[in-house]
C-alpha positions as a Markdown table, in Angstrom:
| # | Residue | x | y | z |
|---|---|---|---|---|
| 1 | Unk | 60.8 | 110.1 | -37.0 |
| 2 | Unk | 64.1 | 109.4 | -39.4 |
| 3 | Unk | 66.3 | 107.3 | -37.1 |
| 4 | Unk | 70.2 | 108.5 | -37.1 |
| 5 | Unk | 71.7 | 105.0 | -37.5 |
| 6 | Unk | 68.6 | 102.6 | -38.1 |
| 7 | Unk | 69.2 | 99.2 | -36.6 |
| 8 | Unk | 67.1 | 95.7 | -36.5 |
| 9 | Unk | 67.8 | 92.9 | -34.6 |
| 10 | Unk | 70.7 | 92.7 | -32.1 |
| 11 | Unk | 68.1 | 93.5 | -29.2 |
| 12 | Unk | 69.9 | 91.9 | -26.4 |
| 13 | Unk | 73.2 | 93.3 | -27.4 |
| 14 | Unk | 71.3 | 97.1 | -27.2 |
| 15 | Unk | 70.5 | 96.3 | -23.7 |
| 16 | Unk | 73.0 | 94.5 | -21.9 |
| 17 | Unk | 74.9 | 97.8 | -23.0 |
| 18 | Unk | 72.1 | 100.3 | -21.6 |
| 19 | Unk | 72.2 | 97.8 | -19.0 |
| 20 | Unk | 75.8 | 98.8 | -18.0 |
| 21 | Unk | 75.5 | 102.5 | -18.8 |
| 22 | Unk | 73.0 | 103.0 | -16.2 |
| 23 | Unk | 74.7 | 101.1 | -13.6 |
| 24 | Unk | 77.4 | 102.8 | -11.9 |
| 25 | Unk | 80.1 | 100.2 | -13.2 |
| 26 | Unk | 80.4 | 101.3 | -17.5 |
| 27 | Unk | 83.4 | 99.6 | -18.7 |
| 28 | Unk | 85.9 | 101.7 | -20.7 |
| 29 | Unk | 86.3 | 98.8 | -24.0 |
| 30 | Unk | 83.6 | 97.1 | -25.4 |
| 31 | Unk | 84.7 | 94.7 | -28.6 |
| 32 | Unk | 81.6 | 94.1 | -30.9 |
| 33 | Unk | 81.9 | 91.7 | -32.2 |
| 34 | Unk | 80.6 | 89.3 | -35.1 |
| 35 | Unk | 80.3 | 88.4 | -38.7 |
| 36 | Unk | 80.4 | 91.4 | -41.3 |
| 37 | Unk | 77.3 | 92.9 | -42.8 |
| 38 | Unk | 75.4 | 92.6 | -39.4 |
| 39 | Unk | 75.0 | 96.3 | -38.1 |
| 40 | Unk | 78.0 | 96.5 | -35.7 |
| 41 | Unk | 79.5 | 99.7 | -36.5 |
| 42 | Unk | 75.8 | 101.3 | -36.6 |
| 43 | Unk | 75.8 | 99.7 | -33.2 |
| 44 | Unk | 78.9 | 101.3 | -32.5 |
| 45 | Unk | 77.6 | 104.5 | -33.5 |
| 46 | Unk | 74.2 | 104.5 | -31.7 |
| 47 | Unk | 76.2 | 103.6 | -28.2 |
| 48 | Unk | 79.0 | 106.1 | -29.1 |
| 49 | Unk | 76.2 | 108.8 | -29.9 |
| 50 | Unk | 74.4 | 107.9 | -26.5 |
| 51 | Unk | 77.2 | 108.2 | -24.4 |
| 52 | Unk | 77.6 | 111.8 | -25.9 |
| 53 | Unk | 74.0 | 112.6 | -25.1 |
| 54 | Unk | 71.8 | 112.1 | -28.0 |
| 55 | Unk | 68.9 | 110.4 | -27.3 |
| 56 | Unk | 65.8 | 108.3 | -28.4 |
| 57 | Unk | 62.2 | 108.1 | -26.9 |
| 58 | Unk | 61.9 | 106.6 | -23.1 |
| 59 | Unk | 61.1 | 103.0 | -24.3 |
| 60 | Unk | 63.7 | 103.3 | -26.6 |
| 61 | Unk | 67.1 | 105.4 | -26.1 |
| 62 | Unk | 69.1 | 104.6 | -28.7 |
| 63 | Unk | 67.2 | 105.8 | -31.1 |
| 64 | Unk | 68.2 | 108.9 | -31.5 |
| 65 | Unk | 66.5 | 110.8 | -34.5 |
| 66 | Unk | 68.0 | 112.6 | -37.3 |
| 67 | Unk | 67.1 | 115.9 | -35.9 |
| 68 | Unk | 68.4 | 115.4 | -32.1 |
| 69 | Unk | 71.3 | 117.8 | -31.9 |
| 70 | Unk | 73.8 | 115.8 | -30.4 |
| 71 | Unk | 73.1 | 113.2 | -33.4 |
| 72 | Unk | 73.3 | 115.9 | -36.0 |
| 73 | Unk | 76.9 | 116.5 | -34.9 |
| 74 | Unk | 78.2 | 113.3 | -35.2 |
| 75 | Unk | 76.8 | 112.4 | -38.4 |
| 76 | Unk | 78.4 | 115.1 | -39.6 |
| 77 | Unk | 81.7 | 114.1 | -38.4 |
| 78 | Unk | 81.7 | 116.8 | -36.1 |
| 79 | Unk | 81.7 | 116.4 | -32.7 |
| 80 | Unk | 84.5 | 117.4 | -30.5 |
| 81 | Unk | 84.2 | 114.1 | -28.3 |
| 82 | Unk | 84.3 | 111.8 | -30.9 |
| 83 | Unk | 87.4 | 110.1 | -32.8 |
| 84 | Unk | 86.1 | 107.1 | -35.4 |
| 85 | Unk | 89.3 | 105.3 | -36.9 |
| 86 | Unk | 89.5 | 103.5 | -40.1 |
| 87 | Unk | 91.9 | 102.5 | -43.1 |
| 88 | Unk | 92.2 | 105.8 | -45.0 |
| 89 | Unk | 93.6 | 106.8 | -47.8 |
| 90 | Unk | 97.8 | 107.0 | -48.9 |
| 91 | Unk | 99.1 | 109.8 | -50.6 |
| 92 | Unk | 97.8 | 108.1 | -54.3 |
| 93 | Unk | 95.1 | 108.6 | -53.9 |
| 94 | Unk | 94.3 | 104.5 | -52.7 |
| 95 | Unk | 93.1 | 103.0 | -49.8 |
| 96 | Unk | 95.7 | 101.8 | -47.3 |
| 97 | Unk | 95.9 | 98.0 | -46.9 |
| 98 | Unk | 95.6 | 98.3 | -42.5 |
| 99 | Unk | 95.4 | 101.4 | -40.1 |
| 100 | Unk | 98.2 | 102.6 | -39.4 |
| 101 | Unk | 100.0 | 103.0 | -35.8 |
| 102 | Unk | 100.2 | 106.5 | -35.8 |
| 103 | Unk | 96.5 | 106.4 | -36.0 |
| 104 | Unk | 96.2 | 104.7 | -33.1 |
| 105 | Unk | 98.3 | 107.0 | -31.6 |
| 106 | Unk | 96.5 | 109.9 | -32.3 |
| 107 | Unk | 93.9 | 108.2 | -30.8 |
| 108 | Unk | 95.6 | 107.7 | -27.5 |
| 109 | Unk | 96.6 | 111.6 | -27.6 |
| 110 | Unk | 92.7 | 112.6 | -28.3 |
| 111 | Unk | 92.1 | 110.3 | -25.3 |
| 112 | Unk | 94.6 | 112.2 | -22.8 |
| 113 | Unk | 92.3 | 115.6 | -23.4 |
| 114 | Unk | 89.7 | 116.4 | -21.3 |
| 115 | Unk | 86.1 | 116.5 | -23.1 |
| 116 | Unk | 85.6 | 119.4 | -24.5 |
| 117 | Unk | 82.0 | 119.6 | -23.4 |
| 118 | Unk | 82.4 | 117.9 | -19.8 |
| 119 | Unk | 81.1 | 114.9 | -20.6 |
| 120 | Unk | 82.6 | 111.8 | -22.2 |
| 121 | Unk | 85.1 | 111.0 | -24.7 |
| 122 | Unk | 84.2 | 108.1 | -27.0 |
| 123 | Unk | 86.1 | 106.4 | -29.3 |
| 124 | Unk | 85.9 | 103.9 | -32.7 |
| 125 | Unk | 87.8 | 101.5 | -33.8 |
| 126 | Unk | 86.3 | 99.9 | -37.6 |
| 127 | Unk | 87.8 | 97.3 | -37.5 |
| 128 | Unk | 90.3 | 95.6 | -35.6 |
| 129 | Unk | 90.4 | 93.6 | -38.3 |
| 130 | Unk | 92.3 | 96.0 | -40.3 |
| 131 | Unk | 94.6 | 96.6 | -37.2 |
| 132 | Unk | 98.6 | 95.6 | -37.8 |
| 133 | Unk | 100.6 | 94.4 | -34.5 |
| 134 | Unk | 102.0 | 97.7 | -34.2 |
| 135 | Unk | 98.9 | 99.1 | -33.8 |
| 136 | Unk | 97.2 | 96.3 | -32.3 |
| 137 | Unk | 100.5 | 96.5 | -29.6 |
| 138 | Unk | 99.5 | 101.1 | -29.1 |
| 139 | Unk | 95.6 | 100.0 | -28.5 |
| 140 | Unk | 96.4 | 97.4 | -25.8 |
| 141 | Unk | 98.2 | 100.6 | -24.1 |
| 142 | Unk | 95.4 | 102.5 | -24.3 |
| 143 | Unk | 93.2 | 99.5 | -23.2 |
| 144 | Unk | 95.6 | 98.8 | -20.2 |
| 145 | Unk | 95.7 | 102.7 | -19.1 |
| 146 | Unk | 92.4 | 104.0 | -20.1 |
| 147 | Unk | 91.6 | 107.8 | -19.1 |
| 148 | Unk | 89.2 | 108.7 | -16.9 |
| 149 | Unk | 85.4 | 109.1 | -18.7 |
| 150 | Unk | 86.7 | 108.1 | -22.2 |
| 151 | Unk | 85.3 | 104.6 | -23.8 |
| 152 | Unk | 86.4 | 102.7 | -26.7 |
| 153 | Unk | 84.1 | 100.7 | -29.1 |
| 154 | Unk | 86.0 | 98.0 | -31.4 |
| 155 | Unk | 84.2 | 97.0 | -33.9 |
| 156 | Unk | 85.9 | 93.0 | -34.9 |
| 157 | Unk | 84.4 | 91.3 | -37.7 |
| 158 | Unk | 86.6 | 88.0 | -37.0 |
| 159 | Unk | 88.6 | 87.3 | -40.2 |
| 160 | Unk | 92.2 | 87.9 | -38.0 |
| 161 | Unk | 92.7 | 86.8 | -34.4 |
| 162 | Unk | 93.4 | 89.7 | -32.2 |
| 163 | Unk | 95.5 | 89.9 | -29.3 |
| 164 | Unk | 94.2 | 87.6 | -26.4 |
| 165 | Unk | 94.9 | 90.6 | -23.8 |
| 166 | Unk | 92.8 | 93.2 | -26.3 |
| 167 | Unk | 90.1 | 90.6 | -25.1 |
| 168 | Unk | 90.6 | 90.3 | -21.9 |
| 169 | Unk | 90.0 | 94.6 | -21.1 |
| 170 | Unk | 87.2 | 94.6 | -23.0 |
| 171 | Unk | 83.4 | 93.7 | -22.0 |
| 172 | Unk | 81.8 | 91.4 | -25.4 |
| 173 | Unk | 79.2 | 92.3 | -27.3 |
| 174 | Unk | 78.5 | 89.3 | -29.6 |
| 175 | Unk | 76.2 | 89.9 | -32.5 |
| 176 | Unk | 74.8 | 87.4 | -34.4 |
| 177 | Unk | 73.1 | 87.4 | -38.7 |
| 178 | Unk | 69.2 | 88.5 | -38.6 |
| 179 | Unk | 66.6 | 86.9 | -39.4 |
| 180 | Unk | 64.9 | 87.3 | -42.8 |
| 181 | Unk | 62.8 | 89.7 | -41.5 |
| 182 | Unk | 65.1 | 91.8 | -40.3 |
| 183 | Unk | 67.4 | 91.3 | -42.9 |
| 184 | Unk | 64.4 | 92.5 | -45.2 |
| 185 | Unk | 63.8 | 95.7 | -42.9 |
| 186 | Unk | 67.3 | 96.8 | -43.2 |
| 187 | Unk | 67.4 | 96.3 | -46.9 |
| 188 | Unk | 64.2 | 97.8 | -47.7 |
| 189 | Unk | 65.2 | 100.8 | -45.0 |
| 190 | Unk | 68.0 | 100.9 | -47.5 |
| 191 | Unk | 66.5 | 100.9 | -50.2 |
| 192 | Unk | 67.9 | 97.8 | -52.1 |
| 193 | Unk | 67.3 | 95.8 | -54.7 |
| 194 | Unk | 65.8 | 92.2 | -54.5 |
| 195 | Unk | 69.4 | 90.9 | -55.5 |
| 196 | Unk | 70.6 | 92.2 | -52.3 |
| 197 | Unk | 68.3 | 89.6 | -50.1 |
| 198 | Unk | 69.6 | 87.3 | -51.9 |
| 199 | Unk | 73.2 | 87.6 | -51.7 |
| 200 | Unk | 72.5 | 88.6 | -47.5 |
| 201 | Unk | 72.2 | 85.2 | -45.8 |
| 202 | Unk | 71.2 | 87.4 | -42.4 |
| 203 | Unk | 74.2 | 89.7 | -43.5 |
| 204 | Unk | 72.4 | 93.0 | -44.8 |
| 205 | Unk | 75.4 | 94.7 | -45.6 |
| 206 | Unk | 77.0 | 92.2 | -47.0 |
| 207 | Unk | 74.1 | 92.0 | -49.5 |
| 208 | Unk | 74.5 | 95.3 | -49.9 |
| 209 | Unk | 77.9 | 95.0 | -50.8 |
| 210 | Unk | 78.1 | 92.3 | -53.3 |
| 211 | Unk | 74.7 | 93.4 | -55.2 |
| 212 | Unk | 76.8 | 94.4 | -58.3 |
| 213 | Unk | 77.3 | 93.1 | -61.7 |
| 214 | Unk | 80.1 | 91.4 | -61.3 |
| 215 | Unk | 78.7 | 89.7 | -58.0 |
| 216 | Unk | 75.9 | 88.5 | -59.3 |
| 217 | Unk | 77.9 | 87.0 | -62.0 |
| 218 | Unk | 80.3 | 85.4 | -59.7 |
| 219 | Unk | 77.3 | 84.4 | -57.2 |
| 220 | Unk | 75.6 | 82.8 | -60.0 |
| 221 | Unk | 78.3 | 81.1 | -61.6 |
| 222 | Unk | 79.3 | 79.3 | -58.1 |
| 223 | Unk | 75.7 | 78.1 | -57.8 |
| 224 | Unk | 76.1 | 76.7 | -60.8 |
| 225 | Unk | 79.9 | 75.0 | -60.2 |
| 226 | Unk | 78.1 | 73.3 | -57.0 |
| 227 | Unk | 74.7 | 72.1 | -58.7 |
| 228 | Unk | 77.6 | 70.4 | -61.5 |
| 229 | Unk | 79.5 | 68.7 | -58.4 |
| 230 | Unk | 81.7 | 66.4 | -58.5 |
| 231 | Unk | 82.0 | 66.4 | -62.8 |
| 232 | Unk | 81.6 | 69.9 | -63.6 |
| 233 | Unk | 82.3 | 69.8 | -67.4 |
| 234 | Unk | 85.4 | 72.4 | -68.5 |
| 235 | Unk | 83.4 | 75.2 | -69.6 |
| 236 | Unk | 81.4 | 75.8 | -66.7 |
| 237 | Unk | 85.1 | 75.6 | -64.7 |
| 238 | Unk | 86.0 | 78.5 | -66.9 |
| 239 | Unk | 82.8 | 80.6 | -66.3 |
| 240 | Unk | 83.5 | 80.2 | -62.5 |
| 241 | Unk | 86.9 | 81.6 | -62.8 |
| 242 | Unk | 86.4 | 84.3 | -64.8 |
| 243 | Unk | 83.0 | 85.4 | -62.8 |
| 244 | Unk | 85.0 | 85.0 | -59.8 |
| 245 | Unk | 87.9 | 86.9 | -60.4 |
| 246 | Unk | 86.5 | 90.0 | -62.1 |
| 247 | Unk | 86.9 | 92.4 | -59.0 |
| 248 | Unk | 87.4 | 91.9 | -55.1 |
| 249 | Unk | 83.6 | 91.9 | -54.6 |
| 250 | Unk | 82.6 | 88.9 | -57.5 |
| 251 | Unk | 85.7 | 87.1 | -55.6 |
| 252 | Unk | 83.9 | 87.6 | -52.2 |
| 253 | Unk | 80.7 | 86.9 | -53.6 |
| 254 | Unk | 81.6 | 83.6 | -55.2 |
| 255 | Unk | 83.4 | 82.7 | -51.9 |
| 256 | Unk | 80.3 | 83.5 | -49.9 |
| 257 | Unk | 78.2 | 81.1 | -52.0 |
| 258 | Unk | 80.4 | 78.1 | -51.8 |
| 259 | Unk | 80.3 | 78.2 | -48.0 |
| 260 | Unk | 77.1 | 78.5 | -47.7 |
| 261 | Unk | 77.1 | 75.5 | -50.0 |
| 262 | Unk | 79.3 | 73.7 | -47.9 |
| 263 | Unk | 77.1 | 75.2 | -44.5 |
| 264 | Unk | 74.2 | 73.8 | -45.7 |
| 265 | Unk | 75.1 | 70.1 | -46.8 |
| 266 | Unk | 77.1 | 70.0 | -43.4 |
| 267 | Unk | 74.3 | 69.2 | -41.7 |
| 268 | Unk | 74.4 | 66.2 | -42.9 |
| 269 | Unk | 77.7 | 65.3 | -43.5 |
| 270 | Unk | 80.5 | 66.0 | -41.3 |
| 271 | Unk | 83.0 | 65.9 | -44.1 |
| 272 | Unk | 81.4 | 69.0 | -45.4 |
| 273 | Unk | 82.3 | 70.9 | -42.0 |
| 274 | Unk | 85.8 | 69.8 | -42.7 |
| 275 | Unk | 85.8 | 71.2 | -46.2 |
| 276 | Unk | 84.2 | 74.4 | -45.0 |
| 277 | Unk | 86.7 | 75.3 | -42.1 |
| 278 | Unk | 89.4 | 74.6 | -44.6 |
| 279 | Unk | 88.1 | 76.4 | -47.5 |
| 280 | Unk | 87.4 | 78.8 | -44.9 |
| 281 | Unk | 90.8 | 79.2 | -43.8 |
| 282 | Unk | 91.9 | 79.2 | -47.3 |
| 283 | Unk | 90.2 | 82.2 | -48.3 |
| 284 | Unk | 91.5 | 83.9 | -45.0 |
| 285 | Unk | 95.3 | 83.3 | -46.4 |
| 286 | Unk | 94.4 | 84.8 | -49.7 |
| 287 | Unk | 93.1 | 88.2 | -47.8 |
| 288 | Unk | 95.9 | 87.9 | -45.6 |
| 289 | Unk | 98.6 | 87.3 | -48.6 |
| 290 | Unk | 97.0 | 89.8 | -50.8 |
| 291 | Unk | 96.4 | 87.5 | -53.5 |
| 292 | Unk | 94.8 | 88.4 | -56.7 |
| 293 | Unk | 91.5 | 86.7 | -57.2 |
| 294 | Unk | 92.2 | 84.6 | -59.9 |
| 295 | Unk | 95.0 | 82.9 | -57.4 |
| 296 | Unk | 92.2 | 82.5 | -55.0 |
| 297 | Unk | 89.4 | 81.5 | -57.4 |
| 298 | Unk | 91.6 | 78.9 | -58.4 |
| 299 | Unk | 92.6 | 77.9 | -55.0 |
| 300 | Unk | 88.5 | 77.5 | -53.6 |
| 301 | Unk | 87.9 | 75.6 | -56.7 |
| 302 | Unk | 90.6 | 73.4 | -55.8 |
| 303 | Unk | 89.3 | 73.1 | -52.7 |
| 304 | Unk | 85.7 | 72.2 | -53.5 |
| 305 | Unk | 86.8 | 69.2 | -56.0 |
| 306 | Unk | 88.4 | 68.3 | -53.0 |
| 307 | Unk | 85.6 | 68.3 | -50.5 |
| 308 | Unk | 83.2 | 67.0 | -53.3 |
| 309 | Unk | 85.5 | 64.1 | -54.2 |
| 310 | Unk | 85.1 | 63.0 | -50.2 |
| 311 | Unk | 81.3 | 62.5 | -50.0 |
């Protein structure tokens, strides 16, 4: 049987959900939340597809095959009942930098309809993330005033704080990074190249993501920076840079390897969690300022000399 949205891991997630569903007390928000690369808006999808009716075998309901009808529909994008919401695209052609607040509104209207085929009305939001306080402020008022059988999934991979009363409506679904074999299982489901395991560090998609030439470059290049700690000589400095700001994915790629750098020796040395939150942090400002990545290469560089200099 070909699963419609193929998910490993997250077990006790799946069923504190089902849990709910088949109570008579289903909350109307549930934020999913977690690190990115993990499986939460397949998550999303699987509930959102089950609360429209598609369904799995009896020891497992959620997954839905490929060729259940009500699946069929909404991986074609085209079931009446269900609105997913993401960043789309501006009229050059580019993606927008946040979703908009008219989108959000939309969403509200879709809400205020009744189903069209009696049942439920089920929405997505990927990701609150990408969520500016305009449209952050039109969800909380769907949140507050939610329509009778309608639910909202919000999919939050944690890089921007969201509004503590978006929180407080919403029932937590707290997913965690896999464990290599299910990190494998997803990749190979995926069909992925060796490089992606690699790059994954329990974050399939992420893997995924930053298995191109230029992250590999970058990935490698920042192994190489942190094995040279604390005297890199010039030329490997250069390498790093230029690896790391070829495109937005080397840029996350060589960011992702310098904190698991920092992860790893923090077991041991509290200084290193120091240097991780604030690289961390710094690496959120860059996103949030839209740097470009050589301003950010530069700046985690910085950064690491730093924490290296303290041990």
């Amino acid at each position: 049987m070909n699963i419609a949205w193929p998910l490993y891991g997250h077990e006790a997630a799946q069923a504190s959900f089902l849990a709910s569903a088949t109570s008579a007390k289903l909350h109307h928000g549930w934020l999913i939340e977690g690190p990115s690369g993990i499986g939460k808006a397949t998550l999303a999808n699987r509930l959102a597809a089950y609360m429209l009716g598609a369904r799995g075998p009896d020891n497992a309901p959620l997954h839905a095959a490929t060729t259940d009808p009500v699946a069929r529909i909404c991986l074609a994008g085209g079931h009446p009942d269900l609105r997913t919401v993401h960043r789309e695209l501006n009229d050059k052609g580019k993606l927008r930098q946040d979703i908009a607040v008219d989108q959000i509104r939309d969403l509200s209207q879709f809400f205020s309809l009744k189903p069209a085929q009696g049942g439920w009305r089920v929405g997505i939001i990927d990701s609150l993330d990408e969520l500016n306080r305009n449209g952050a402020n039109a969800l909380l008022k769907t949140l507050e005033e939610p329509p009778a059988n309608s639910i909202l999934f919000l999919v939050n991979h944690g890089t921007t704080p969201i509004l503590p009363t978006i929180r407080s409506r919403c029932r937590v679904l707290r997913l965690t990074t896999l464990s290599e074999d299910d990190t494998k299982r997803t990749l190979d489901s995926a069909g992925a190249s060796a490089d992606a395991l690699a790059l994954s560090k329990g974050r399939p998609g992420l893997g995924l993501r930053l298995s191109t030439p230029s992250g590999l470059a970058a990935a490698h290049a920042a192994k190489v920076l942190v094995r040279s700690l604390p005297r890199p000589n010039d030329g490997l400095v250069t390498d790093a840079l230029q690896s790391a700001s070829a495109d937005e994915t080397a840029m996350e790629a060589f960011q992702e390897e310098i904190l698991a750098w920092l992860a790893s020796k923090a077991e041991q040395e509290p200084a290193a969690a120091t240097a991780w939150l604030n690289i961390s942090r710094l690496a959120g400002e860059a996103r949030a300022l839209k740097m470009d990545p050589a301003q950010t290469a530069s700046k985690l560089i910085a950064g690491l000399y730093s924490a290296a200099r303290s041990h």
